[in-house]
C-alpha positions as a Markdown table, in Angstrom:
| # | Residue | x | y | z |
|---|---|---|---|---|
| 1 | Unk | 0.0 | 0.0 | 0.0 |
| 2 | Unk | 2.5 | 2.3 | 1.0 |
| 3 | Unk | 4.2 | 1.4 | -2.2 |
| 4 | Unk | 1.3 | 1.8 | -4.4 |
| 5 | Unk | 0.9 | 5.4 | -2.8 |
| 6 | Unk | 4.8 | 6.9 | -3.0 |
| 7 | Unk | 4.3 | 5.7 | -7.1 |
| 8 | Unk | 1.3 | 7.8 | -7.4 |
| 9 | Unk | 2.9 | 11.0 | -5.6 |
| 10 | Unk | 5.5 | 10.3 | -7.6 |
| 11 | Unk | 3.2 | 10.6 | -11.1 |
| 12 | Unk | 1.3 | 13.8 | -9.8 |
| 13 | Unk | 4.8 | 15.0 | -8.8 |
| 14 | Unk | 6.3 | 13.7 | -12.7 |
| 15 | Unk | 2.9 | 15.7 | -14.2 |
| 16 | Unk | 3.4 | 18.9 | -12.2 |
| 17 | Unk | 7.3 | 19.4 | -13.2 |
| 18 | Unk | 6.4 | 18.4 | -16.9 |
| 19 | Unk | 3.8 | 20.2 | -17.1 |
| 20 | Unk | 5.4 | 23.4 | -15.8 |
| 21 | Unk | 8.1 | 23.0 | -18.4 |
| 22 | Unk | 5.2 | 22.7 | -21.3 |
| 23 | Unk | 3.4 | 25.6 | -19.8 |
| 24 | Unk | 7.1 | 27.7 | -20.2 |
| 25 | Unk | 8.0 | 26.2 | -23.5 |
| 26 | Unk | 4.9 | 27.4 | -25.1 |
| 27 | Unk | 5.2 | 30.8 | -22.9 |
| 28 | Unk | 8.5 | 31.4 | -24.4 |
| 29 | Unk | 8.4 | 29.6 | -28.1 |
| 30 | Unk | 4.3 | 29.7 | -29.3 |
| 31 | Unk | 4.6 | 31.3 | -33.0 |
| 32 | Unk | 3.0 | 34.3 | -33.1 |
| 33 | Unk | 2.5 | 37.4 | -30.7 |
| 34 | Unk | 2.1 | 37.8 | -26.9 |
| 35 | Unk | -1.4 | 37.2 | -26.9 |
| 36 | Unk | -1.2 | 34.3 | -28.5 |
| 37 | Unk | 1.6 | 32.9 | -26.5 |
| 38 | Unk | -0.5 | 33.8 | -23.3 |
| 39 | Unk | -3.1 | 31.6 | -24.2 |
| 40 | Unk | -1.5 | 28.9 | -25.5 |
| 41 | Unk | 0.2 | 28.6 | -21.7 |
| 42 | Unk | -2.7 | 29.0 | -19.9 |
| 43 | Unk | -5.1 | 26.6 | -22.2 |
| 44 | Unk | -2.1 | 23.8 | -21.0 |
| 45 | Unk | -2.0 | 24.8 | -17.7 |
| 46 | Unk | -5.6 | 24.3 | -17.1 |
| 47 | Unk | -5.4 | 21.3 | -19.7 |
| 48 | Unk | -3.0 | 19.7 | -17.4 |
| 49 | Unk | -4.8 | 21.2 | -14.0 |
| 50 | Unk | -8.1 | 19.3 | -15.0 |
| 51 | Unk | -6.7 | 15.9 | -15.9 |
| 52 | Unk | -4.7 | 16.3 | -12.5 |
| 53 | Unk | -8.0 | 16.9 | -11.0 |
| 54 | Unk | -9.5 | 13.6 | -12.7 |
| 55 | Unk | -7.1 | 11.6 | -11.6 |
| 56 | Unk | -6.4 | 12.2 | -8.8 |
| 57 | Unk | -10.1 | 12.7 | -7.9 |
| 58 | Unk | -11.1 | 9.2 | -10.1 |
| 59 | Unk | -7.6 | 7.4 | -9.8 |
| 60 | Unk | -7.9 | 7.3 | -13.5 |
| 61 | Unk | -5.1 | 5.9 | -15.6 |
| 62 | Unk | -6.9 | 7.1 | -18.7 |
| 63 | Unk | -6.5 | 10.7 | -17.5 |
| 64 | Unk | -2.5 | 10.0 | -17.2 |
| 65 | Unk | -2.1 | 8.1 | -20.5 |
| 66 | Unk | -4.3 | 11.3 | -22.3 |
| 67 | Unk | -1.4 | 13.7 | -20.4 |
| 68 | Unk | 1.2 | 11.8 | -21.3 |
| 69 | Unk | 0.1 | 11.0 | -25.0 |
| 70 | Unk | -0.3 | 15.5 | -25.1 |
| 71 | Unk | 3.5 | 15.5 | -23.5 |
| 72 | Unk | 4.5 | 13.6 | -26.4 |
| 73 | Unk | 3.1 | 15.6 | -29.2 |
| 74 | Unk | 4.4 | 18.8 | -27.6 |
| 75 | Unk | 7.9 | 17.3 | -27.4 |
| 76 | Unk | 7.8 | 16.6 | -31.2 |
| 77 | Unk | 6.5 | 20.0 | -31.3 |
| 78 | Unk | 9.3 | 21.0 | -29.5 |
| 79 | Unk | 12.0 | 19.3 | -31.4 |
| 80 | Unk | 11.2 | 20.8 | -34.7 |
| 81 | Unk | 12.1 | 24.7 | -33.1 |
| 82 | Unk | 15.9 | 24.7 | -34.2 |
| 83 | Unk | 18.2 | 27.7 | -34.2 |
| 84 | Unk | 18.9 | 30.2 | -37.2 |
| 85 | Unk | 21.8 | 32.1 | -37.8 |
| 86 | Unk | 19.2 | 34.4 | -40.4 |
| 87 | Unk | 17.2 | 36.8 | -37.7 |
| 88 | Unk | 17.4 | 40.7 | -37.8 |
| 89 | Unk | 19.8 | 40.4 | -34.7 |
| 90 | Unk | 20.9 | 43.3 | -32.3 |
| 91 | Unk | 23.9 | 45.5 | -34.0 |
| 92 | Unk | 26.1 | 44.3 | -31.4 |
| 93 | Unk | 25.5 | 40.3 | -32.4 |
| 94 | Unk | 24.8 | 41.2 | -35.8 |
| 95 | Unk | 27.7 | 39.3 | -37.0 |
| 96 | Unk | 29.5 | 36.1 | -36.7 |
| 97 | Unk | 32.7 | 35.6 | -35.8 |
| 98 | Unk | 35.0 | 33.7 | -38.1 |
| 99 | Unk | 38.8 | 32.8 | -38.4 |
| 100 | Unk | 41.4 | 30.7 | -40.1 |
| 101 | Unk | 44.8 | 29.9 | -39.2 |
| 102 | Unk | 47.8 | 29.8 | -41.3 |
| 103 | Unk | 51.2 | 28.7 | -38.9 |
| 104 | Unk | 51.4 | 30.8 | -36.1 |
| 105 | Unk | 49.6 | 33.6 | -38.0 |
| 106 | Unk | 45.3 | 33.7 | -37.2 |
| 107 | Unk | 43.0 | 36.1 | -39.4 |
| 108 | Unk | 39.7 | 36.9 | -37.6 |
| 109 | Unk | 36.7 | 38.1 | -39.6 |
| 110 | Unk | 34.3 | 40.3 | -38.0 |
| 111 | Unk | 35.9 | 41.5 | -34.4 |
| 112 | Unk | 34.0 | 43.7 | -32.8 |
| 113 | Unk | 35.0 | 47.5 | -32.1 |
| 114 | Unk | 32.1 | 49.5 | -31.0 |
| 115 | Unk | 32.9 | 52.9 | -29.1 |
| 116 | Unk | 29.8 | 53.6 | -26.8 |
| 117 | Unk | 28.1 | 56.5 | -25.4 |
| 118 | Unk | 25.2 | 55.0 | -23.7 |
| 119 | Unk | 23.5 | 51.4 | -24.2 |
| 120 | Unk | 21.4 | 53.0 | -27.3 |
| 121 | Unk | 23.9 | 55.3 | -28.4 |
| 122 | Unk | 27.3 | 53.5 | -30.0 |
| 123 | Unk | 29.4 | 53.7 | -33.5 |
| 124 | Unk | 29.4 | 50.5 | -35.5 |
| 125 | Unk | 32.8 | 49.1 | -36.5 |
| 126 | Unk | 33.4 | 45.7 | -37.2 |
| 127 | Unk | 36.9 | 44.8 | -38.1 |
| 128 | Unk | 38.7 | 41.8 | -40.1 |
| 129 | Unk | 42.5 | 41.6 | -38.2 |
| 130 | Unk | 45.5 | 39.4 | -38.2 |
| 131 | Unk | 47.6 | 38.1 | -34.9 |
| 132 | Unk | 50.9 | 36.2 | -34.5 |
| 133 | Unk | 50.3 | 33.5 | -32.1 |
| 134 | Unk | 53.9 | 33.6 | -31.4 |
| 135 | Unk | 53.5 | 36.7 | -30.0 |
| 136 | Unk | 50.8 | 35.5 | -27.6 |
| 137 | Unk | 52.0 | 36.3 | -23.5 |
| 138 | Unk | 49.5 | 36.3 | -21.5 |
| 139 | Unk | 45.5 | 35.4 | -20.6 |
| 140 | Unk | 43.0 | 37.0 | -17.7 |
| 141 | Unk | 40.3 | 36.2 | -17.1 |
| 142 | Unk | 37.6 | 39.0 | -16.5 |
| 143 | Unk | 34.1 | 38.1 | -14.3 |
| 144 | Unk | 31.4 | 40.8 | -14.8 |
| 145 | Unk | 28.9 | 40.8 | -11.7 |
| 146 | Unk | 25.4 | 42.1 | -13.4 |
| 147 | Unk | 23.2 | 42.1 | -10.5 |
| 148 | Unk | 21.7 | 38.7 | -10.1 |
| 149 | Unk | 23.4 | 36.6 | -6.8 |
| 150 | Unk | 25.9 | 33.8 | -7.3 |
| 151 | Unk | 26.4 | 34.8 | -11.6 |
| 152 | Unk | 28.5 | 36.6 | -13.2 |
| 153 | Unk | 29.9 | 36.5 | -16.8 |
| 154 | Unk | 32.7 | 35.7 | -17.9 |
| 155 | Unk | 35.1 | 36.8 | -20.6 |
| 156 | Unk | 38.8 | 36.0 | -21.8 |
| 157 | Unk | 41.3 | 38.1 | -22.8 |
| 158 | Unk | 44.4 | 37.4 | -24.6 |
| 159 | Unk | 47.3 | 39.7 | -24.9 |
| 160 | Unk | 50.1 | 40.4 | -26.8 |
| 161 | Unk | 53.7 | 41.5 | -26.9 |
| 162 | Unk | 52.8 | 44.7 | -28.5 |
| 163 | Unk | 50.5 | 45.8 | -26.0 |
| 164 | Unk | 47.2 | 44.6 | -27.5 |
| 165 | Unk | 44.6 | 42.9 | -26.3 |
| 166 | Unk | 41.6 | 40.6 | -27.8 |
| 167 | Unk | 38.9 | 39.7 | -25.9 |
| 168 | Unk | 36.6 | 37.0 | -26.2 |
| 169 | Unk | 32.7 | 36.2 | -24.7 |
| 170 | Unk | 30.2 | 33.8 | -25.4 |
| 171 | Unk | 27.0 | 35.7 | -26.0 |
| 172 | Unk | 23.6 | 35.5 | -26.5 |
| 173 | Unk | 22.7 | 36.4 | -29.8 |
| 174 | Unk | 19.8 | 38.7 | -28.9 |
| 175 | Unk | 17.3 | 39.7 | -31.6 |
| 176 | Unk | 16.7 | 43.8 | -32.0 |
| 177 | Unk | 15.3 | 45.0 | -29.0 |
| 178 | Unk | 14.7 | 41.4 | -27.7 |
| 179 | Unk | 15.7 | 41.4 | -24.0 |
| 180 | Unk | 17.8 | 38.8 | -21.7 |
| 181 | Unk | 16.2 | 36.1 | -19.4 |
| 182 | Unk | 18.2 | 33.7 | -17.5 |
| 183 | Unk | 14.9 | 31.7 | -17.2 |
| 184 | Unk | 14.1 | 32.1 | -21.2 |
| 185 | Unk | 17.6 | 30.8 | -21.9 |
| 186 | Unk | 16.3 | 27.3 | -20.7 |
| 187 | Unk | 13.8 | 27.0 | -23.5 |
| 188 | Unk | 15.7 | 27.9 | -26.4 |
| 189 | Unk | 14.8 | 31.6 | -26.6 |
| 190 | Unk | 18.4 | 32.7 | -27.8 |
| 191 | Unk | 21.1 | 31.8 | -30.1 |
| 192 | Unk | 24.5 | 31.3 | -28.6 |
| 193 | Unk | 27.8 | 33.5 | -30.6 |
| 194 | Unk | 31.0 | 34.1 | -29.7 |
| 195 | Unk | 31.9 | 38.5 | -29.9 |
| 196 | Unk | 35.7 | 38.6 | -30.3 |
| 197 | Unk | 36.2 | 42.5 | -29.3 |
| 198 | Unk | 38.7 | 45.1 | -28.2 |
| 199 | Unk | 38.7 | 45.8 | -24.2 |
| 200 | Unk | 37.6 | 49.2 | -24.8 |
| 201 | Unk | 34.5 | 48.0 | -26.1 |
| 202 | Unk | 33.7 | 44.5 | -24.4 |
| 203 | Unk | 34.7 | 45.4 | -21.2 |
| 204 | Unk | 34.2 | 48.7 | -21.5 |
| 205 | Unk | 31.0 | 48.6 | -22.3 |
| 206 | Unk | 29.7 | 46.5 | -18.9 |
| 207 | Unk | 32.0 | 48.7 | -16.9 |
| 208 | Unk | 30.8 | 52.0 | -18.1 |
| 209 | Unk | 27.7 | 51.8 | -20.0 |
| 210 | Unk | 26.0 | 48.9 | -18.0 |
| 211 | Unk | 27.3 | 50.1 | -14.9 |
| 212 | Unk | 28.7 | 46.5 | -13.7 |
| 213 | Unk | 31.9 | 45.3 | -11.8 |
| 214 | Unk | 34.4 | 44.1 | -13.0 |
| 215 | Unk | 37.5 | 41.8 | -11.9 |
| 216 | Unk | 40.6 | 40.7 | -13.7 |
| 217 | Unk | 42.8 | 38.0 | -13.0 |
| 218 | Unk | 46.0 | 36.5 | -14.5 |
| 219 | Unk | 46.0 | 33.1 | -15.6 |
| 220 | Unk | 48.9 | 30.9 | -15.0 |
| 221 | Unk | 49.2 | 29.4 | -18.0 |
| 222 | Unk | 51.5 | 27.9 | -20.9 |
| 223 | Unk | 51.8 | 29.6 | -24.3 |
| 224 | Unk | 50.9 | 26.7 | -26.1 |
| 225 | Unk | 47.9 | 26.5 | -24.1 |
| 226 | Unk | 47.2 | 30.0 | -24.0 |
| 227 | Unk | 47.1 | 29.5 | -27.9 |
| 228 | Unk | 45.6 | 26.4 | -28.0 |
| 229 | Unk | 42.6 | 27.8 | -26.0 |
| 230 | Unk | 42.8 | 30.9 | -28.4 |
| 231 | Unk | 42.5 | 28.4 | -31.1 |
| 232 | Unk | 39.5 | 27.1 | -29.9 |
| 233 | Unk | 37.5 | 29.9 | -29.5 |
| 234 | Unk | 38.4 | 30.8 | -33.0 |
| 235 | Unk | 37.1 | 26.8 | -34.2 |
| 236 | Unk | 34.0 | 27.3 | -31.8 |
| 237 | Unk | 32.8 | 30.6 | -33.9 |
| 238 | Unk | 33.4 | 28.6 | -37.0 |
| 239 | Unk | 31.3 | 25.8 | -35.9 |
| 240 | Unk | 28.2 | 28.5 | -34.7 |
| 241 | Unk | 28.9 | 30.1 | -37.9 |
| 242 | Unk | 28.1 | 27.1 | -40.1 |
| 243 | Unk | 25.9 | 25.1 | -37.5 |
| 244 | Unk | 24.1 | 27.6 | -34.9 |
| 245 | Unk | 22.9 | 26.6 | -31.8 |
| 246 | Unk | 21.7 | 27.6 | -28.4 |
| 247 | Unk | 22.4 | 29.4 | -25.7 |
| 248 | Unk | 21.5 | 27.5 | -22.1 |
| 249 | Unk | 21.6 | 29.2 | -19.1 |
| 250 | Unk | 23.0 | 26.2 | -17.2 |
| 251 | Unk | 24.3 | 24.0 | -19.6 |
| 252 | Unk | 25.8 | 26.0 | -22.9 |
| 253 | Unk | 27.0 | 29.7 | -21.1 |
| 254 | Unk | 30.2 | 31.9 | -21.0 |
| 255 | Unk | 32.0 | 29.5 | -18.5 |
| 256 | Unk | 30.6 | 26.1 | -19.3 |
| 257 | Unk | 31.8 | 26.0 | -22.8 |
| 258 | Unk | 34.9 | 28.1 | -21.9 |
| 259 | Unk | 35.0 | 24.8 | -19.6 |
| 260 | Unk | 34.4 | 22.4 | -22.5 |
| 261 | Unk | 37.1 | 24.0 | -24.4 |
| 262 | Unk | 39.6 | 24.1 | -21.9 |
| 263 | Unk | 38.9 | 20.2 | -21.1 |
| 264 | Unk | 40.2 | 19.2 | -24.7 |
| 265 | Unk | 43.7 | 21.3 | -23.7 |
| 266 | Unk | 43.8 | 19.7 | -20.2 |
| 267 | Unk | 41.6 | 16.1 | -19.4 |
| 268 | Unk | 42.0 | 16.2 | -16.1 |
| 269 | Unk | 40.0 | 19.1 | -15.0 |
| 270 | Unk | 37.2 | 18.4 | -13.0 |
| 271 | Unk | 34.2 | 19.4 | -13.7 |
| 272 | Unk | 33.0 | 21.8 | -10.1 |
| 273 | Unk | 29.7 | 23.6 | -8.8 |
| 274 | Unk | 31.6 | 26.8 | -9.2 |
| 275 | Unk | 31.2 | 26.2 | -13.1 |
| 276 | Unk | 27.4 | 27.6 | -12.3 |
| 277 | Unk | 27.7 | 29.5 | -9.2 |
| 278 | Unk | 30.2 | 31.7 | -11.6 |
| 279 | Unk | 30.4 | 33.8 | -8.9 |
| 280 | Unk | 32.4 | 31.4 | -7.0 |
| 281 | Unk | 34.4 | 30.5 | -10.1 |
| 282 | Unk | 37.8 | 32.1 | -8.3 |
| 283 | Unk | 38.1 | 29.9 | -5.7 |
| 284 | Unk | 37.7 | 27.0 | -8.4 |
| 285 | Unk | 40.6 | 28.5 | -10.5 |
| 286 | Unk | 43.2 | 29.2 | -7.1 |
| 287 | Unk | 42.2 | 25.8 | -6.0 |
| 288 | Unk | 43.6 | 23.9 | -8.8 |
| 289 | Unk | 46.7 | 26.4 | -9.8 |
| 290 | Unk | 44.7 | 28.4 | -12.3 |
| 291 | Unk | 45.3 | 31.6 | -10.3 |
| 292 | Unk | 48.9 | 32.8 | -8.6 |
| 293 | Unk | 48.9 | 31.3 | -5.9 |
| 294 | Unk | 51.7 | 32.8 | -4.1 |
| 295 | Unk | 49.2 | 35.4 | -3.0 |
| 296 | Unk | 46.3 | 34.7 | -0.9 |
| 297 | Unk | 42.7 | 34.7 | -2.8 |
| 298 | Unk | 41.6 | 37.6 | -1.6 |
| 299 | Unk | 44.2 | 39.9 | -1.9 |
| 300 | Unk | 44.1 | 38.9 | -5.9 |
| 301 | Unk | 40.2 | 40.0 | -5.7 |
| 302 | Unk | 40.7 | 42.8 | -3.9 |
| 303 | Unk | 43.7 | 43.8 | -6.4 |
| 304 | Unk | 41.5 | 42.7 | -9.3 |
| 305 | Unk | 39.0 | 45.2 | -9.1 |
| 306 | Unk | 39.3 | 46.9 | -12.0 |
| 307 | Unk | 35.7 | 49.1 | -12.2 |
| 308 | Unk | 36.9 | 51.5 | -10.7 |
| 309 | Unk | 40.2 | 52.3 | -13.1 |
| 310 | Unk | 37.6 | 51.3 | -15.9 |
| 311 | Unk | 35.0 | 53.9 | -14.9 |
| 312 | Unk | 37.9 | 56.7 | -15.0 |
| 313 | Unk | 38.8 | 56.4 | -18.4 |
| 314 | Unk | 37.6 | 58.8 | -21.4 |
| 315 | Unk | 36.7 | 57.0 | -24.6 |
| 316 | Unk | 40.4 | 57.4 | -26.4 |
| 317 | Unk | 41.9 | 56.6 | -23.2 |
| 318 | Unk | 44.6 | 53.3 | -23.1 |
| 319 | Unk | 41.8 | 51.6 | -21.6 |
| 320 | Unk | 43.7 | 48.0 | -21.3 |
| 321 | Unk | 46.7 | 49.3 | -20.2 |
| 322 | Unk | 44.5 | 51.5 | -17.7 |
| 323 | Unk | 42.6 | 48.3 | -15.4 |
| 324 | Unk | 46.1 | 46.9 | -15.2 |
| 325 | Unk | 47.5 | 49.7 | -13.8 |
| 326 | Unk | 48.3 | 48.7 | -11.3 |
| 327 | Unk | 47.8 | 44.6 | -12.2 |
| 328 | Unk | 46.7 | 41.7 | -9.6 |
| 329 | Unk | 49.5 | 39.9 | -9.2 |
């Protein structure tokens, strides 16, 4: 008996979740305008509400098998929605990154190098440029904290040994004046693009525009790894180029590929919470030699700050040379 009753807590408990995720799938991918999407939610919500009632009420397995036969035909519904690289996208992920390699030297198509005034005021400049990978010397990583608790995002920036630096972030590809959700990025609401970018406008941009804070940190790393992860950002824009797909918030975002990528270089790093909780992602990187370690983690957060050099710089400023004056150790 007490058998027989966990199973069927367990079913209501099974309907409730699924149905939740239907009722936000249609909510966020219905065809057509808000109404439409509004009432396309709520007719499953009470669709699934009333055949809880009935079964619950009736113990009826019809009532179950009717759900689950709907939950089917909405999941081939759903598999049918696939991602487009062909949408009138925001000017700031209006193009795709590309890039080929020839030796040591790598020509990027399509970098980024926006000067803003304000989120809607900016000057478009997209860019094709070449860099010597033998001239590769270092990599930080920069976290962006946005406002929600625990996340922030994460960008990488590679420098050279003439003083520049190229920054890359996985994005979502927002549509024009289509706004971010962490919860819409669950249900395949955006593309996911890679913005290869000057500081001055990547970072600059979150620092100064958005109004968010920003820390740096040095990586310890190997040039051949610095180039090989390089490299891979450069193959992962060609991939999303010629096969887009989507962002997740949990599963496909600035850290977890980032993660992915850095896995092929090095196999043994394990995979950690702090991969999600971005927030936390520092204490990840010191623990396994990521970070200098000669200095305690705090005093390289406390030295990483870099919003508030950021926030002091006029628009032809040095910006890069700027946050790293003076540098986290």
């Amino acid at each position: 008996m007490l058998v027989r009753w966990a199973l069927w807590v367990l079913l209501i408990m099974g309907v409730l979740l699924s149905g939740g995720w239907a009722t936000l799938a249609l909510w966020y991918q219905f065809p057509g305008r808000i109404v439409g999407r509004c009432l396309s939610a709520l007719a499953w919500a009470l669709f699934v509400f009333s055949l809880l009632i009935i079964g619950t009420v009736h113990r009826s397995g019809v009532a179950f098998g009717v759900y689950a036969l709907a939950f089917i035909a909405l999941l081939s519904w759903w598999r049918t929605i696939m991602p487009s690289n062909h949408r009138d996208w925001a000017d700031d992920v209006a193009r795709s990154l590309a890039g080929e390699v020839e030796g040591k030297l790598v020509t990027l198509y399509n970098v980024r190098n926006f000067r803003w005034r304000s989120k809607d005021d900016y000057d478009i400049h997209w860019e094709t440029r070449r860099y010597d990978l033998a001239r590769l010397i270092s990599a930080d990583l920069i976290l962006s904290s946005w406002g929600m608790p625990g996340i922030v995002h994460a960008l990488l920036s590679f420098g050279f040994d003439h003083g520049s630096h190229l920054v890359f972030s996985v994005e979502v590809r927002r549509r024009r004046n289509q706004a971010f959700s962490s919860i819409g990025g669950f249900f395949k609401h955006f593309e996911r693009t890679i913005v290869a970018a000057d500081e001055r406008d990547l970072i600059r941009v979150r620092t100064n525009v958005r109004m968010e804070n920003d820390h740096l940190f040095r990586l310890r790393m190997s040039k051949s790894a610095m180039r090989a992860l390089l490299l891979a950002y450069m193959h992962e824009a060609n991939e999303l180029a010629a096969t887009p797909a989507y962002y997740n918030t949990v599963t496909s975002n600035c850290v977890t590929i980032v993660y992915d990528m850095a896995k092929e270089i090095d196999p043994g790093l394990a995979y950690d919470y702090r991969l999600l909780l971005t927030a936390y992602l520092p204490s990840y990187l010191y623990e396994v030699g990521a970070l200098d370690r000669r200095y305690p983690l705090s005093e390289l957060i406390a030295r990483g700050d870099i919003t508030a050099r950021a926030r002091a710089t006029g628009p032809d400023d040095d910006f890069s040379r700027a946050i790293r004056t003076p540098l986290a150790p």
